[in-house]
N, CA, C and O of each residue as an XYZ file, in Angstrom:
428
protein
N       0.838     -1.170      0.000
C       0.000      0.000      0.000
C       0.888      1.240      0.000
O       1.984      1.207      0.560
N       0.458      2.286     -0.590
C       1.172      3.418     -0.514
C       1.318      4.398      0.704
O       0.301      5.052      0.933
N       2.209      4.585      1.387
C       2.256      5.618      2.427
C       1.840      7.265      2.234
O       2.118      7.873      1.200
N       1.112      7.908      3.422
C       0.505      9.095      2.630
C       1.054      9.920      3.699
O       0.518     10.217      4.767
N       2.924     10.452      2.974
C       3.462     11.182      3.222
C       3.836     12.255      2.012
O       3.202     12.335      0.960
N       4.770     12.911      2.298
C       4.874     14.162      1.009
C       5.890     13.046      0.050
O       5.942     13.261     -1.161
N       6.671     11.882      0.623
C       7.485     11.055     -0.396
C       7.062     10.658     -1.683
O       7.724     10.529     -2.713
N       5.881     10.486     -1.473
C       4.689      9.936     -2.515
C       4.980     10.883     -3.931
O       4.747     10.570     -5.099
N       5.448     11.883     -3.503
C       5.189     12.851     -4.383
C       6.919     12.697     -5.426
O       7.981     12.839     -4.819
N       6.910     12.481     -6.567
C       8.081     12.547     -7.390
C       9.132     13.685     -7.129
O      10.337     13.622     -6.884
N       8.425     14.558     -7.241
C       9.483     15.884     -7.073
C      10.189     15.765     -5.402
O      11.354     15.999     -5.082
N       9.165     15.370     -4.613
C       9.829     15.661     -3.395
C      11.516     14.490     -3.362
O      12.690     14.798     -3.155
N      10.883     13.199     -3.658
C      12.005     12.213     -3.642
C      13.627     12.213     -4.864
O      14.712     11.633     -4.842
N      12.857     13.346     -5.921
C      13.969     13.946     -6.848
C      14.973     14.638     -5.960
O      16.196     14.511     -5.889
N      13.901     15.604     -5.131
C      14.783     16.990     -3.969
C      15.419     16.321     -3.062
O      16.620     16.579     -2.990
N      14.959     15.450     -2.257
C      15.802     14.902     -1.273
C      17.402     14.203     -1.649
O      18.471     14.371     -1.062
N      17.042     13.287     -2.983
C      17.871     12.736     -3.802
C      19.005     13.745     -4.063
O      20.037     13.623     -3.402
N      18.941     14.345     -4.617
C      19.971     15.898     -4.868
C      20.531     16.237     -4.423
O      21.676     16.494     -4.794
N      19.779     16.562     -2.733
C      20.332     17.307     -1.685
C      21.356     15.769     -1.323
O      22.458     15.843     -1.865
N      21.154     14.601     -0.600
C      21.814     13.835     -0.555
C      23.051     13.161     -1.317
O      23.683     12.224     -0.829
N      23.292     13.654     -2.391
C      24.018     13.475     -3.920
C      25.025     14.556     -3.529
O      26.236     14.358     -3.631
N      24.248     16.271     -2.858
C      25.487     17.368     -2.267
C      26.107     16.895     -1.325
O      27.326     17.069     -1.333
N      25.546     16.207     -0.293
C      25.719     16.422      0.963
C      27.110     15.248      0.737
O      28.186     15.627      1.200
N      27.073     13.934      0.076
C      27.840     13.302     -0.194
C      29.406     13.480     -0.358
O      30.406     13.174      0.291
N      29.056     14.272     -1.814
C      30.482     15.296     -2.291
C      30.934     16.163     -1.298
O      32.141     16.096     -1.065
N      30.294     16.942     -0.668
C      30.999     17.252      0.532
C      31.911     16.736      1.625
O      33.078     16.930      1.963
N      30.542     15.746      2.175
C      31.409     14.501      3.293
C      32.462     14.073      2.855
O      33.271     13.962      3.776
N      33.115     13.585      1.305
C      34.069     12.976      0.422
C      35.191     13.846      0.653
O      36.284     13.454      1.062
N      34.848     15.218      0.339
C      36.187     16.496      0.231
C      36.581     16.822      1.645
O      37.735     16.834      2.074
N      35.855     16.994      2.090
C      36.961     16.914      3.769
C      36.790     15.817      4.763
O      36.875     16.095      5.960
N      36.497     14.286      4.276
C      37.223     13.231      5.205
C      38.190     13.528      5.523
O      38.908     14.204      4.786
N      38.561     13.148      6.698
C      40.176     12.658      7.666
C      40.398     14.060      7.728
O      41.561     14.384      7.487
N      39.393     15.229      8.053
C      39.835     16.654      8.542
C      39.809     16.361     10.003
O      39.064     15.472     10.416
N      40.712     17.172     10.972
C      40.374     17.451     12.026
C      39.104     18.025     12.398
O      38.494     18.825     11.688
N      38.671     17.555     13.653
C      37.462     18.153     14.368
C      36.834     19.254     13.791
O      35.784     19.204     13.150
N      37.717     20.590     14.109
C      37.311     21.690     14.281
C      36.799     22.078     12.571
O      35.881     22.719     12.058
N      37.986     21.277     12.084
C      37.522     22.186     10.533
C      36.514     21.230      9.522
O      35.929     21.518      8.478
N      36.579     20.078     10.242
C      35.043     19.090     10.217
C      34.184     19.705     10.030
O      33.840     20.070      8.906
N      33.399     20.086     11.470
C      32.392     20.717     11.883
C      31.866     21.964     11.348
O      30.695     22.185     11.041
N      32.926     22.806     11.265
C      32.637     24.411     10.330
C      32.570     24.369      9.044
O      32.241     25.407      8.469
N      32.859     23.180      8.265
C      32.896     22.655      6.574
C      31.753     22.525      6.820
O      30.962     23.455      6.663
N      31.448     21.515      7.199
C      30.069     20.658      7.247
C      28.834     21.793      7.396
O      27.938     21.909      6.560
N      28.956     22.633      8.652
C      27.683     23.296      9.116
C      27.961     24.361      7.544
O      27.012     24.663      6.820
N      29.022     24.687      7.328
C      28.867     26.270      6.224
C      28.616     25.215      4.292
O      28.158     25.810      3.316
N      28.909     24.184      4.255
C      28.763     23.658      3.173
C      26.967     23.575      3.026
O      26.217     24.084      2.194
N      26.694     22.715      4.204
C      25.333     22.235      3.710
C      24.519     23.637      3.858
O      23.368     23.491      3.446
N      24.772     24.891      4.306
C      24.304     26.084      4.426
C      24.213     26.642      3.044
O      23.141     26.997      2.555
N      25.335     26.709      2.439
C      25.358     27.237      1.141
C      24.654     26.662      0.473
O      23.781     27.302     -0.115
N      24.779     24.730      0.230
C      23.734     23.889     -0.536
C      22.579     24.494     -0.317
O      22.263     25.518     -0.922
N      21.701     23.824      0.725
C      20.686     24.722      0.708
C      20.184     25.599      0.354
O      19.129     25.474     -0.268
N      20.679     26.723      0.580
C      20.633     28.310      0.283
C      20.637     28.102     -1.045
O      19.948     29.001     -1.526
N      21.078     27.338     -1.973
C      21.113     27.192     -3.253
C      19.894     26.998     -4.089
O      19.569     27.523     -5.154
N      19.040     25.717     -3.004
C      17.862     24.967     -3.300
C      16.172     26.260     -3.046
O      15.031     26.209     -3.505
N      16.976     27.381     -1.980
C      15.674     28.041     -1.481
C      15.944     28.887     -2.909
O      14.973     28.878     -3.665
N      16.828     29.431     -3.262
C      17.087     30.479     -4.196
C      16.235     29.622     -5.571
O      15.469     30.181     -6.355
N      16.540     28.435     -5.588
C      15.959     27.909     -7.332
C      14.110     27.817     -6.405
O      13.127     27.604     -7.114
N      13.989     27.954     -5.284
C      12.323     28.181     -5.262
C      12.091     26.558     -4.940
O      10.876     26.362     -4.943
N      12.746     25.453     -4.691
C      12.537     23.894     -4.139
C      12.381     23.877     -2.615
O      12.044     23.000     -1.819
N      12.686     24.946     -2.515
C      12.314     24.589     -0.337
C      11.761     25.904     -0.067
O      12.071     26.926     -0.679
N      11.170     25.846      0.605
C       9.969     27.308      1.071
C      10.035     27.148      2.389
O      10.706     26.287      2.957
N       9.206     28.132      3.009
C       8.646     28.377      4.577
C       7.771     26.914      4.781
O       6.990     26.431      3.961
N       8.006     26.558      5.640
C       6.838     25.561      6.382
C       5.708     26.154      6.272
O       5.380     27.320      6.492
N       4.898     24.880      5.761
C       3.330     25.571      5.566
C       2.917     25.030      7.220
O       2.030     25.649      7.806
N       3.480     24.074      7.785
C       3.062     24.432      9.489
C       3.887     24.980     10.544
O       4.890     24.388     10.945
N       3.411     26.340     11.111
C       4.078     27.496     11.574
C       5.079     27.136     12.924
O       5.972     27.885     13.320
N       4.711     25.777     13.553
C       4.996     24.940     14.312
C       6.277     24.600     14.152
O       7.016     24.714     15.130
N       6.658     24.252     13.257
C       8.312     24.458     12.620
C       8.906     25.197     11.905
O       9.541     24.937     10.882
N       8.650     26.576     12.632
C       9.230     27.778     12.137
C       9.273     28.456     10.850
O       8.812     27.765      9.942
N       9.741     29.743     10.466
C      10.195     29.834      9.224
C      10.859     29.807      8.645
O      10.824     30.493      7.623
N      12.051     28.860      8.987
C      13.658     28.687      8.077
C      12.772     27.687      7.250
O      11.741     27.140      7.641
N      13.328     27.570      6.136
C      12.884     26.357      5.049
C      13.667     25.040      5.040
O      13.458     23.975      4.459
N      14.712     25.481      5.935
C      15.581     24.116      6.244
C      16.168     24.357      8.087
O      16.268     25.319      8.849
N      16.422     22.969      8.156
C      16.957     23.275      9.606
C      18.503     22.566      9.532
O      18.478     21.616      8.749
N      19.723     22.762     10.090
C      20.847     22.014      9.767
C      21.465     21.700     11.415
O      21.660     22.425     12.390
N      21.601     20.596     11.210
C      22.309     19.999     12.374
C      23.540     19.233     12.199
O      23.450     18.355     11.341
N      24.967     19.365     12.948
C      25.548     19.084     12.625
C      26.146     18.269     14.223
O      26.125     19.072     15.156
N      26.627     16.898     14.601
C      26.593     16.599     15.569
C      28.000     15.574     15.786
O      28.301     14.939     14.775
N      28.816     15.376     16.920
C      30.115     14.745     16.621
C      29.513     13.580     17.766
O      29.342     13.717     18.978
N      29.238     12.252     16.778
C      29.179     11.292     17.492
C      29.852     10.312     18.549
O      29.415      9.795     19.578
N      31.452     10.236     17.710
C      32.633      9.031     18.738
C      33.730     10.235     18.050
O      33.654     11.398     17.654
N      34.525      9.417     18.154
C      36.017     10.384     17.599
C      36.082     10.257     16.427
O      36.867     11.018     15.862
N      35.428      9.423     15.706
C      35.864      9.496     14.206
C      34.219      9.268     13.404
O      34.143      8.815     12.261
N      33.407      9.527     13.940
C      31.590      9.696     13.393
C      31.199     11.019     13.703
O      31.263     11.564     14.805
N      30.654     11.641     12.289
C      30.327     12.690     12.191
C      28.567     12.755     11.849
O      28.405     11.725     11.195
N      27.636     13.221     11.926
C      26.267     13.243     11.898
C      25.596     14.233     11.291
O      25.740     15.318     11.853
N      24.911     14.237     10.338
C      24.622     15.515      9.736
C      23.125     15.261      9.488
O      22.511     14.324      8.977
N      22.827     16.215      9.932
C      20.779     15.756      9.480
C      20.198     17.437      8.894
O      20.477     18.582      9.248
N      19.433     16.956      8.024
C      18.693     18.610      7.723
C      17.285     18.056      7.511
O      17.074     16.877      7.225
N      16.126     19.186      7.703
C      15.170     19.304      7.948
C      14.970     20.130      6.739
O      15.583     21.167      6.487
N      14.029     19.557      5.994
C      13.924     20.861      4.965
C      12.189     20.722      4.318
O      11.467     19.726      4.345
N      11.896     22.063      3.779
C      10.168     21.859      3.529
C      10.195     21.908      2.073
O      10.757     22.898      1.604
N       9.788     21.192      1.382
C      10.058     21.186     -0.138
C       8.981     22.103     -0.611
O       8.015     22.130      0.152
N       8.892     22.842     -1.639
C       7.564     23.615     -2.486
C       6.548     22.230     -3.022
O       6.757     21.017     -3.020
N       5.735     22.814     -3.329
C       4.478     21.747     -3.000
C       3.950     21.967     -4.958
O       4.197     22.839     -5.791
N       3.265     20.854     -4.988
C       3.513     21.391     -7.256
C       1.744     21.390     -7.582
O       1.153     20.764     -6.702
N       1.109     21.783     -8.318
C      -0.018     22.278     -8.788
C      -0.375     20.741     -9.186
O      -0.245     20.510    -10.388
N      -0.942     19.298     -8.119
C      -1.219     18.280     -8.914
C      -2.560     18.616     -9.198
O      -2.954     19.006    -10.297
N      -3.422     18.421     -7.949
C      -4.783     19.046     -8.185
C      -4.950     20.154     -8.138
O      -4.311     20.738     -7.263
N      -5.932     21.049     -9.092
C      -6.783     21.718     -9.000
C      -8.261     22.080     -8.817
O      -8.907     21.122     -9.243
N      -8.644     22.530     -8.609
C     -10.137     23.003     -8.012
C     -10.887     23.889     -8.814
O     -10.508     25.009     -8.470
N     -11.835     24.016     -9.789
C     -12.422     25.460     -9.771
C     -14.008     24.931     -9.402
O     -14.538     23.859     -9.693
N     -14.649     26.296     -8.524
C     -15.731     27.022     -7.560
C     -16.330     27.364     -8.876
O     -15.494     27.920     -9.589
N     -17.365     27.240     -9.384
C     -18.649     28.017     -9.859
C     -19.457     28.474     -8.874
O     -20.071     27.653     -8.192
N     -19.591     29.840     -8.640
C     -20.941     30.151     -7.840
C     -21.557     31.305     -8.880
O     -20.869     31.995     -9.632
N     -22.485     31.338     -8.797
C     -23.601     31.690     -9.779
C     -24.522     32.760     -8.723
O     -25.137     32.384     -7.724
N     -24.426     34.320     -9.286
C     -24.787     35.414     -8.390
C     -26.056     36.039     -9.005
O     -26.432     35.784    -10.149
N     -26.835     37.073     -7.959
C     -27.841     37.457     -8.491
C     -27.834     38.815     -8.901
O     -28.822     39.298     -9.456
């Protein structure tokens, strides 16, 4: 059966795909960095990615206000001495599947 999350949706699993495809090439270019310059790659790389994705109009404001208005959230976390953790939160733009039109008929 199909799950009725936003995954369902092609574009969203294209966007995630992408972003995961950046986030990759990144992790690749500064393996075996020290800590410090780990952590400040990581948090300012996936910042810029992003920032990339809001600018082409693929991630927007949360349509629930409950999770703020950044369009992405970035976390960057140092697990053991040599595991690094990176998670982002992001709200994808939503695409015109259905439409609706209202006839009301006035006097």
């Amino acid at each position: 059966y199909s799950k009725n999350n936003y995954l369902r949706f092609q574009h969203v699993s294209s966007l995630m795909n992408a972003i995961a495809r950046d986030f990759y090439e990144v992790a690749q270019a500064i393996k075996h960095e020290p800590d410090g310059i780990t952590k400040e790659t990581l948090m300012k790389a996936m910042t810029e990615l992003l920032d990339r994705y809001v600018a082409a109009g693929a991630l927007v404001t949360p349509r629930d206000k409950s999770q703020g208005e950044d369009p992405y959230v970035v976390q960057v976390v140092q697990k053991d001495i040599d595991l690094w953790e990176v998670s982002w939160s992001v709200c994808p733009t939503g695409t015109a599947r259905r439409i609706v039109g209202k006839p009301i008929l006035m006097r």
